[in-house]
N, C-alpha and C positions, 0 to 999 in steps of 0.2 A: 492251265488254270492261271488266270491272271491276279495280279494281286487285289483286287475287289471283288472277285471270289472267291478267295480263301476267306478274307475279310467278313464276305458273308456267312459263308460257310460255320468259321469261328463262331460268330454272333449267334446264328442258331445253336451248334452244339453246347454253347454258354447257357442261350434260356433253356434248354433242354435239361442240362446239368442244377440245375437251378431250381425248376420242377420237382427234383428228386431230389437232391442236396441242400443242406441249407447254405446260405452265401459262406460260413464259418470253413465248413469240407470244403468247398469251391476254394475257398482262398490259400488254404492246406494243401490242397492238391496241386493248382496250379505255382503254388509259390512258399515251397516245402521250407521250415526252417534244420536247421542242423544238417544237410545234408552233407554227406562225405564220408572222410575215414578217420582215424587219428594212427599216427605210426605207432606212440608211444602208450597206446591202450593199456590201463588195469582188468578192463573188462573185455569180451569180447563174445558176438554169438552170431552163429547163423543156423535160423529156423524154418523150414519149408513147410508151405502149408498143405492142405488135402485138395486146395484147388490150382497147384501146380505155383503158387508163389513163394517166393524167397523173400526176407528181411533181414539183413545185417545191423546189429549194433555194437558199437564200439563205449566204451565207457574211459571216463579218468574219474578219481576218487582221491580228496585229499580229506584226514581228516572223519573217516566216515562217511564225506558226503561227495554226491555228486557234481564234481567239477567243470566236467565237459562229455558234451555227449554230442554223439555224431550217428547216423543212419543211412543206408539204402535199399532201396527196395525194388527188385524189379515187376511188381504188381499193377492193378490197377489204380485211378486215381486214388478209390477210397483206399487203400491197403497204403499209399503214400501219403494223403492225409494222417490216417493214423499214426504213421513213423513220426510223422514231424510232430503231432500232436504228442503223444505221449514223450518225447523230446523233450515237450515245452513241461510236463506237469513232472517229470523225476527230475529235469535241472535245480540243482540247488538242494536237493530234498538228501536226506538220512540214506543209508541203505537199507536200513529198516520200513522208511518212510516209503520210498520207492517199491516196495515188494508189494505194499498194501495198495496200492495204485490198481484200477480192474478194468476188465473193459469196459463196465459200464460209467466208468469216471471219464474214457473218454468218449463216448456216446453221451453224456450229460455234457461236457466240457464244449463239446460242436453244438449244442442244443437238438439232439435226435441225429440217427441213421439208420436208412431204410434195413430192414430186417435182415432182409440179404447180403446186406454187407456187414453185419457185426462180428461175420470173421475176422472181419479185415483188423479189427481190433482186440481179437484174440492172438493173430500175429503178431502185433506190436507187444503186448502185454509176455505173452510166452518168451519175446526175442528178449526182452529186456531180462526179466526171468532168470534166463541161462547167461546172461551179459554180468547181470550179479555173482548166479553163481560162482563165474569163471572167474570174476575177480576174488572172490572169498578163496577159492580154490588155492590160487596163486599168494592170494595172500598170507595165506596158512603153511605155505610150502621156503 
């Protein structure tokens, strides 16, 4: 395959994505923010879903609040949108604040996702979830 067919290739699978996504998951998915680990994590979680994917979140907490947050996920686009999305909406927030976070804050926050994929946003929510927990956990101990 030459490099102006992948080229093409790309472009199509782009308006394809596009079709079905709004530009907002498009940009989530191709270009995740938080991604990664944090050594020195308060929080931590990993949650597997019923359709064979995994999400990892790592937390730091100064304060109550959420200070840094990092994700990975080996899923599909939407399942990686969602990490980095929900990412963007507990950074900063209460631990309190954060629990109250749902899937459908971030299915409102992309402006819609097609039906099929609002697992992909029950993963992020559940990983974070037990990411709290584990910090309260720890912090209690």
């Amino acid at each position: 395959m030459t490099n102006s067919d992948f080229q093409a290739l790309q472009k199509l699978v782009m308006g394809d994505m596009k079709q079905v996504f709004t530009e907002m998951v498009v940009d989530h998915a191709m270009n995740p923010r938080n991604v990664g680990s944090l050594a020195d994590a308060d929080g931590f979680a990993t949650v597997h879903s019923d359709c064979d994917e995994s999400m990892e979140i790592w937390l730091q907490v100064k304060n109550d609040r959420i200070t840094s947050f990092r994700f990975w996920s080996d899923g599909c686009g939407a399942t990686i949108a969602c990490g980095s999305m929900v990412g963007e909406l507990a950074h900063g927030k209460t631990i309190g604040e954060a629990l109250k976070i749902t899937p459908q804050n971030i299915v409102d926050a992309f402006g819609g996702l097609p039906e099929g994929n609002v697992h992909c946003a029950v993963l992020a929510i559940n990983t974070l979830k037990r990411a709290v927990e584990d910090y309260r956990l720890h912090k209690s101990s």
